[in-house]
Each structure stands twice: as structure tokens, then as C-alpha cells.
C-alpha positions as CSV (number, residue, x, y, z in Angstrom):
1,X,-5.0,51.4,6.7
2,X,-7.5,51.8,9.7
3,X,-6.6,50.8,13.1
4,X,-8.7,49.9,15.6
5,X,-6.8,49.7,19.4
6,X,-9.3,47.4,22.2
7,X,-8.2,47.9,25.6
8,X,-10.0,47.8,28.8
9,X,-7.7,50.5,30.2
10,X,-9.0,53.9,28.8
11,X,-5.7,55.4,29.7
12,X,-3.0,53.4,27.9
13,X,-5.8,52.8,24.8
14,X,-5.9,57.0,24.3
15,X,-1.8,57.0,25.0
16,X,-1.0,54.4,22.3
17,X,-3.0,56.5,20.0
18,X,-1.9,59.8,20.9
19,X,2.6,58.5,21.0
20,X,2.7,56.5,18.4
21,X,3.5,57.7,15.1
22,X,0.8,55.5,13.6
23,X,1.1,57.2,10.4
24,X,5.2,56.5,10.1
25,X,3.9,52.6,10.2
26,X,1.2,52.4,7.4
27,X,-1.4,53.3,9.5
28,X,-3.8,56.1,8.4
29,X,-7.3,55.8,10.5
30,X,-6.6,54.9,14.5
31,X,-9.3,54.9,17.4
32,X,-9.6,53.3,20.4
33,X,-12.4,51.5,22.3
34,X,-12.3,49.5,25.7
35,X,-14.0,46.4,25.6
36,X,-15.1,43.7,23.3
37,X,-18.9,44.9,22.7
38,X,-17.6,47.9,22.0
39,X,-15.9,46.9,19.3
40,X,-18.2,45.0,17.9
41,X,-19.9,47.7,17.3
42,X,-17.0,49.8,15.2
43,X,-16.2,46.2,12.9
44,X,-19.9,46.1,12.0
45,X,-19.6,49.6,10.7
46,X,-16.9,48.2,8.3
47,X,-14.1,50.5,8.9
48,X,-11.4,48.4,10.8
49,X,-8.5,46.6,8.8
50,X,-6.4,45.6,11.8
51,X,-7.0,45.9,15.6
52,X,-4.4,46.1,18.2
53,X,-6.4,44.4,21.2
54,X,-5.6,43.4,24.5
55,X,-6.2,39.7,25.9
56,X,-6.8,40.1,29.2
57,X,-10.0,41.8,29.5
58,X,-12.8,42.0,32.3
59,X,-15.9,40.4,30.6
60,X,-15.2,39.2,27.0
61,X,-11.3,38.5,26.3
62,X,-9.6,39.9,23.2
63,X,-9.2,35.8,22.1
64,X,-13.3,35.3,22.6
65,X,-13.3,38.9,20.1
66,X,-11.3,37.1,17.5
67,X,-13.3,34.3,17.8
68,X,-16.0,36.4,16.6
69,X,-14.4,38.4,14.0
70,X,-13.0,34.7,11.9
71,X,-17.1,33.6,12.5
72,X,-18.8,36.5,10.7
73,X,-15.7,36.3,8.2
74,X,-14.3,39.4,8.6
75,X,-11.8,40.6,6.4
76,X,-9.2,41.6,9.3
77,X,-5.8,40.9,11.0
78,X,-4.8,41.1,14.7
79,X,-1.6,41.7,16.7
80,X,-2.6,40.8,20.3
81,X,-1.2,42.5,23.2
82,X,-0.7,40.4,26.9
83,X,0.9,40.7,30.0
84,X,1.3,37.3,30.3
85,X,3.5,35.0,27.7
86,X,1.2,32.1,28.0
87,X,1.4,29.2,25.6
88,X,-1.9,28.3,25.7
89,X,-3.1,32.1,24.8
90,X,-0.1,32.0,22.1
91,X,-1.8,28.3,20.6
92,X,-5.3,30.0,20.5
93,X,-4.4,33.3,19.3
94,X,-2.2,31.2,16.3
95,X,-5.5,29.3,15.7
96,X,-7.0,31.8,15.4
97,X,-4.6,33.2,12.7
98,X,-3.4,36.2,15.0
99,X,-0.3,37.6,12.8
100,X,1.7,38.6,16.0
101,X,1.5,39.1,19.6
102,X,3.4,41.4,21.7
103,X,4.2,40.8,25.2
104,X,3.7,43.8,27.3
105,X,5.0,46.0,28.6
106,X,6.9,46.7,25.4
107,X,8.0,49.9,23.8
108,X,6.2,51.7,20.8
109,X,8.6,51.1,18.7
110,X,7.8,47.1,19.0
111,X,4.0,47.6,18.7
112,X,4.4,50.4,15.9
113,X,6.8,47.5,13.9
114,X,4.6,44.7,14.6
115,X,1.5,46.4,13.3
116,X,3.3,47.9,10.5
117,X,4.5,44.0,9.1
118,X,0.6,43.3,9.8
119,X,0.0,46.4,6.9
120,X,2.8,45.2,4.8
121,X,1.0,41.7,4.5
122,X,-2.6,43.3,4.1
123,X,-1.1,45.2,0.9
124,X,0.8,42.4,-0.5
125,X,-2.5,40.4,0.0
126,X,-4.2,43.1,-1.6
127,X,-1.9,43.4,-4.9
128,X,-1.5,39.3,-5.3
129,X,-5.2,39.9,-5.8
130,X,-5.1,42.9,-7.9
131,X,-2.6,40.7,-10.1
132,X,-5.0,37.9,-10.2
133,X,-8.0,39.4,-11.2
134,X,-5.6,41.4,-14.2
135,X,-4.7,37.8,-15.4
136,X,-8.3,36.7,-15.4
137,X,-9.3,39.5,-17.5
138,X,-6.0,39.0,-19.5
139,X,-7.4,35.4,-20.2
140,X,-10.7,36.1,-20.9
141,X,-9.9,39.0,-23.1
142,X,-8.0,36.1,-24.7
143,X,-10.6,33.9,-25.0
144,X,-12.8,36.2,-26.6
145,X,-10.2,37.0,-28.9
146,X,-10.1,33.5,-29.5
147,X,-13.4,32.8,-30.2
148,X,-13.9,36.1,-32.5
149,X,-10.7,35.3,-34.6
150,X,-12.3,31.9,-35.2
151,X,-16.1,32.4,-35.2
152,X,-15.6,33.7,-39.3
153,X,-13.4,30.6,-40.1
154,X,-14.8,27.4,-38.4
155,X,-18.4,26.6,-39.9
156,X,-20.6,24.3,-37.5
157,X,-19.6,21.0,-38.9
158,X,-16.0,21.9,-38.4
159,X,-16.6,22.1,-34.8
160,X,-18.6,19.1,-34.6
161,X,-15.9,17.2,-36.3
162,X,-13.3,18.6,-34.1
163,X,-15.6,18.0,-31.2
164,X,-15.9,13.9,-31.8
165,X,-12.4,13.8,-32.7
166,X,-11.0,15.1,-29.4
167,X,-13.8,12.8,-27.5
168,X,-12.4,9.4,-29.3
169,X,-8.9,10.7,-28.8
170,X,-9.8,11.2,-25.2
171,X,-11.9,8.7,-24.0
172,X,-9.3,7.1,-21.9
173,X,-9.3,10.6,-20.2
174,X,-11.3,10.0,-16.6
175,X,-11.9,14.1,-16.8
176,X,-13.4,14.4,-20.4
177,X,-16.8,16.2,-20.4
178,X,-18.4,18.8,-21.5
179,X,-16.8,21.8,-19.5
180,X,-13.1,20.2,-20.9
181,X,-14.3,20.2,-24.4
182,X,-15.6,24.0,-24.1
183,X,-12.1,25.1,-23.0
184,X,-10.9,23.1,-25.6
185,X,-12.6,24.5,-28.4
186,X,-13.5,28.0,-26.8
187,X,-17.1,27.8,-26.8
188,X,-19.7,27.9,-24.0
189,X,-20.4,24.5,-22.8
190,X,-24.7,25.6,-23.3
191,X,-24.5,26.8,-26.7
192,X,-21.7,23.9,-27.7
193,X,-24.2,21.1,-26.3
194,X,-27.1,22.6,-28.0
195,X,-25.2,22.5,-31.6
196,X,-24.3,19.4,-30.8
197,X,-27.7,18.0,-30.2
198,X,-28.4,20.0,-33.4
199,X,-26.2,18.4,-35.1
200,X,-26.5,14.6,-33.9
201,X,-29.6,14.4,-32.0
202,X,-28.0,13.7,-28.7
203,X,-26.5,15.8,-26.1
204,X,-22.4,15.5,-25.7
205,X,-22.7,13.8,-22.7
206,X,-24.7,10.8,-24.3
207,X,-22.3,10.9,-27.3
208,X,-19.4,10.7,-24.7
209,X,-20.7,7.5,-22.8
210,X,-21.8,5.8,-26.1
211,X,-18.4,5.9,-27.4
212,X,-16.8,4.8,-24.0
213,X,-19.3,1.3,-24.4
214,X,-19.0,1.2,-27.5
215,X,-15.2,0.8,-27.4
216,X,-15.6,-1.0,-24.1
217,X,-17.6,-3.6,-26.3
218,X,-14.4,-4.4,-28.6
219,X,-12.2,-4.3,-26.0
220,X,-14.3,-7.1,-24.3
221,X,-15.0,-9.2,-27.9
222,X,-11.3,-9.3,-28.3
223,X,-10.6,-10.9,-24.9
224,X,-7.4,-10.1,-24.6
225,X,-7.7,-7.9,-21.9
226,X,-9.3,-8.0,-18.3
227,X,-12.8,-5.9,-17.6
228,X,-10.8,-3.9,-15.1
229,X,-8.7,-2.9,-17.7
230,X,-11.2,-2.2,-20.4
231,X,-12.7,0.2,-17.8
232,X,-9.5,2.1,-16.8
233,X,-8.8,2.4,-21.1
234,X,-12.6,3.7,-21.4
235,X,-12.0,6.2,-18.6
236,X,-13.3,4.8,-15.6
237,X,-11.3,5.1,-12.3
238,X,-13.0,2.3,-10.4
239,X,-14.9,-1.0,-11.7
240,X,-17.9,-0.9,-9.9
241,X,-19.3,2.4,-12.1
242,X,-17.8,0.9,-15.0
243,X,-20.3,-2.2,-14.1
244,X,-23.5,-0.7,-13.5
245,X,-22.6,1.6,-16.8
246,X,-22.2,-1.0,-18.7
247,X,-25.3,-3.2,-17.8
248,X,-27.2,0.0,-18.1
249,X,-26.2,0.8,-21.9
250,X,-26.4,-3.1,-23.0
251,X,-29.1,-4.4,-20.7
252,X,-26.3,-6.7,-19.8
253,X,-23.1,-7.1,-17.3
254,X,-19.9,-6.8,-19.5
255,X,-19.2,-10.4,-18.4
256,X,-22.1,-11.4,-20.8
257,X,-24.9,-12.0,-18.0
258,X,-28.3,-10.8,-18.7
259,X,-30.0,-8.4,-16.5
């Protein structure tokens, strides 16, 4: 883990990386700079996971830094050190999502175990992610697996067939749509719409709606139920897109009034 310390005073910067025993807190990489700009310069280079930085500086303050470092989106923590336990520094440095701030003057021992949580979370950080992108691969190496035990068994018409009958089991669903019938039948929603269009001369999409007005339709012959409800049971959330739907498909309103 690399630590960069920001301090305006050379001397106590150079101390706090000679005394503490960085390396007995996580730490590997530690340097110190004193002021703002300068450190500016060191994050561009890319090599800072965490900085220890002062408040209170002449020019740019250590707050006015962090501002900076959550703007360009920086990947890195801070533990803040101040003189002063001021709750409007402690509400902008939490804004800022500072992970600790250390009022001074404090012993090494405090600043070496606040940094040292700071490394902890960085590596649990980094190992959720690790984790995550082991189950993505996990589930696509699924997928695949999927798709290859299956490609040898399901002819094109079987998948068409399982295709329209998901969409008329599911056409209550407000979701249904291409990209849910793709994970559905592990195919890629492009090459599943073009064998559909293949197949029935019409994308998914169109075969979707059509079935929504066409079942709208009955629902509306029968009269036994309100429009509202015939557009909730076809998968609409609200009315009004039901409506214009509707008229556009029949060329009338499903109340029966010509456009």
C-alpha cells in the first residue's frame, strides 16, 4: 500500500515518515510532500493509495485537496490530520468520504492505527471485487456451457416455439422484452431477434406488442373488465401509454373512438 503524507511543516512530514513503523501497519511505499500542489503532482503520477494530510494549510487546505482528488475520481482514501476538532471541518471532511480524522497532537501509535484500518478497508474493497469478477466469470462460463450443451439439441423452431410461449405466458410481465427473453433462453438478444424475424417476419419486439393488443382486444370485447385493468393484465404500468398504444395498433382509442 503507498502512502502519501501532505504537510506544510517539512519537519514533522519527514518525522512521521522516518518514526513510524509504516511497514508494521500495511504500509509499504511512504513519502512526504508539503502543500497541496505538491501533491497534486505525486496523485497524477498514479502512485498514492492513501494520503495522511494535514487541514490546516497556508494556501490550499487539505479539505480543498480532497475536493480535488473525489472530482478527477481518484481511486483513494484519506485520514486527515487537524489541530483543531472543528465540526464543520469534521462535516466536510465526512462529505467528502474521509475514512478518519485524527486530532493532533496525537501519538504514532493513533495515526499508524488509523491509517492501518484505512488499508484494511482498501483490501477488503479490493477482494469483494476480486470475488465479484470470479462470479461473473463463474456465470458466464455457465452460460456458455449452457448454450453449448443445448446448441446440438434445440433446432430453430424449438426456440421459436419456446420463444412465443414464454411471451404469451408473460405478457402481463411490465419487464418482458427482448434482453429478458435472451437470459431466458441463453441466447444473444442480436442473433435471437434476427431468427426470429427469420422465422416470422417481424422483430420480437413487434411480435411482443401485437400480442399485448391483441389480448387487450378480448379483454375489451368481453366487457367485463375496466381499460385500466386490461392495461395493467397486458403489461402496462400506467393508462396513458396503454392509450396511445392502443390507438396506434387499431387506428382507434380502446374505448371504440375513431382516430
Amino acid at each position: 500500500m503507498r502512502l502519501l503524507i501532505v504537510n506544510d511543516e517539512d519537519y514533522t512530514a519527514d518525522a512521521m515518515c522516518r518514526l513510524i513503523p509504516w511497514a508494521q501497519y500495511g504500509v509499504d511505499q511512504v513519502s512526504a510532500v508539503y502543500g497541496a500542489e505538491s501533491a497534486r503532482e505525486v496523485i497524477r503520477s498514479g502512485n498514492v493509495d492513501i494520503i495522511l494530510c494535514d487541514i490546516e494549510m497556508p494556501g490550499e487546505s487539505g479539505l480543498s485537496l480532497l475536493e480535488w482528488i473525489r472530482t478527477e475520481q481518484y481511486d483513494i482514501e484519506c485520514v486527515f490530520l487537524t489541530c483543531h476538532a472543528s465540526f464543520v471541518y469534521a462535516k466536510e471532511a465526512i462529505r467528502l468520504d474521509c475514512q478518519d480524522y485524527v486530532v493532533m497532537p496525537a501519538k504514532y501509535e493513533e495515526i499508524g492505527a488509523s491509517v492501518e484500518k484505512v488499508v484494511r478497508r482498501i483490501q477488503e474493497k479490493k477482494e469483494a471485487k476480486r470475488y465479484e469478477e470470479y462470479g461473473k466469470n463463474l456465470y458466464q462460463e455457465k452460460v456458455k456451457k449452457e448454450i453449448d450443451d443445448s446448441a446440438d439439441k434445440r433446432t430453430s423452431d424449438d426456440v421459436i416455439s419456446e420463444m412465443i410461449s414464454f411471451i404469451r405466458d408473460n405478457l402481463g410481465n411490465p419487464e418482458l422484452s427482448v434482453n429478458m427473453l435472451s437470459a431466458k433462453l441463453y441466447l444473444h438478444p442480436v442473433y435471437m431477434n434476427r431468427m426470429f424475424k427469420k422465422n416470422k417476419g417481424i422483430t420480437v419486439s413487434q411480435y411482443i406488442n401485437g400480442e399485448r393488443m391483441r389480448l387487450a382486444k378480448e379483454l375489451l370485447d368481453s366487457q367485463k373488465i375496466s381499460a385500466t385493468a386490461v392495461a395493467e393484465k397486458v403489461g402496462y404500468t400506467n393508462y396513458s401509454s396503454f392509450h396511445i398504444a392502443y390507438k396506434k395498433y387499431y387506428g382507434y382509442t380502446p374505448s371504440g373512438k375513431e382516430v
